[in-house]
C-alpha positions in Angstrom: 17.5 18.4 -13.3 17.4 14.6 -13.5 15.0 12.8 -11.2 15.7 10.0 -9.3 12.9 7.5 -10.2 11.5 6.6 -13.7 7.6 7.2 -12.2 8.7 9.6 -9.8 7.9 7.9 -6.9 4.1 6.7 -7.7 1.6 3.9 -9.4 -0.1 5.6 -12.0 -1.7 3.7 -14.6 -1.6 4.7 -18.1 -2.1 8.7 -18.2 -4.9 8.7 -15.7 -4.8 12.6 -15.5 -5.4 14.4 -12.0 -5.4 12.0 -9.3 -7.5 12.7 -6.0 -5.1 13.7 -3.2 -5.8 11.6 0.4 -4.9 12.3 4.1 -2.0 10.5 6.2 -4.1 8.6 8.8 -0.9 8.7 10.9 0.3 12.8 10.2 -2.3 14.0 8.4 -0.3 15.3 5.5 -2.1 15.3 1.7 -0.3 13.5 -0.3 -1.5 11.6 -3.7 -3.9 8.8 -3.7 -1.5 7.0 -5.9 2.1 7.9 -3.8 0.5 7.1 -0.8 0.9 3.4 1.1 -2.5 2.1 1.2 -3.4 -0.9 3.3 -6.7 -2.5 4.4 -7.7 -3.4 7.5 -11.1 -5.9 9.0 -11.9 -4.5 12.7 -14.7 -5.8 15.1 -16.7 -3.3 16.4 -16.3 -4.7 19.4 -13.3 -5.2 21.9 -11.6 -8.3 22.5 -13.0 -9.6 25.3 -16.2 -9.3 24.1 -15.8 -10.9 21.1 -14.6 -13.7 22.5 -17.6 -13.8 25.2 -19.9 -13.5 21.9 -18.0 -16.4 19.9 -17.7 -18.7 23.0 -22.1 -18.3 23.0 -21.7 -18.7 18.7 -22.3 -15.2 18.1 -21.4 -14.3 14.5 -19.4 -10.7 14.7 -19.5 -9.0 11.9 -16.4 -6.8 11.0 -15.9 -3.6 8.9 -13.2 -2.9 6.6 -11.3 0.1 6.9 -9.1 1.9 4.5 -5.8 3.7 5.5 -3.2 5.8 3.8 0.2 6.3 5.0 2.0 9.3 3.4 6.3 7.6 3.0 7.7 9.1 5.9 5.0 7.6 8.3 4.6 4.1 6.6 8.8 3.8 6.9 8.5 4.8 10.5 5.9 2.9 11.7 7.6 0.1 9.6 5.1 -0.5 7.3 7.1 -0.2 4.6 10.8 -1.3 4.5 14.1 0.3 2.8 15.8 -2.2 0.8 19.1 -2.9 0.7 21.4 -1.3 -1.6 22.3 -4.3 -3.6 18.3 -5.6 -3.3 17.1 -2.5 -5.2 17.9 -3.3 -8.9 17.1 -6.8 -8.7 14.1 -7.5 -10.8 11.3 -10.4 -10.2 12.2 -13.5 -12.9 8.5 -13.1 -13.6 8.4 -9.3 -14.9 11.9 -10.0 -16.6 9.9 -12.8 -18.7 7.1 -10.0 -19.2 9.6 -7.4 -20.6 11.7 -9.3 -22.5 8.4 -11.1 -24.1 6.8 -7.3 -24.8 10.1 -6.3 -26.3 10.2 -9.3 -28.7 6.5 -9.1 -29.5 5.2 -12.4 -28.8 
């Protein structure tokens, strides 16, 4: 049976073997660490109002970066992630065009 994508559907590298598998943060499905929509976030330990109370005395808040994975179904819902349009889907960046064509010819 043919599949639909040339990497099936995820980033991996140059034969990285068995990837590690992640949690959804939204649905809490496992899905590969390299299939999965990853996105970083900076939070404030503390609320809003408060860190503006703190900044308005020149507190310095320190914030912590957070990690997420979205499995596909809950990044397109939550609209992290958009579908493309039909025609939009083949198109391919001028810069990795120039990359191919210059790996293909060898220079």
């Amino acid at each position: 049976m043919p599949y639909k994508r040339k990497n099936r559907g995820r980033k991996k590298g140059r034969s990285p073997g068995r990837v590690k598998y992640v949690s959804c943060a939204y649905c809490g499905a496992r899905i590969p660490e390299d299939k999965a929509v990853k996105r970083v976030y900076w939070r404030a330990p503390v609320s809003g109002s408060i860190a503006k109370e703190l900044a308005a005395q020149g507190t310095l808040i320190a914030t912590q970066r957070k990690t997420v994975y979205y499995c596909i179904r809950c990044a397109m819902f939550l609209g992290i992630v958009k579908i493309r349009p039909r025609d939009e889907r083949k198109k391919i960046p001028e810069e990795l065009m120039e990359k191919r064509l210059r790996r293909i010819i060898g220079i």
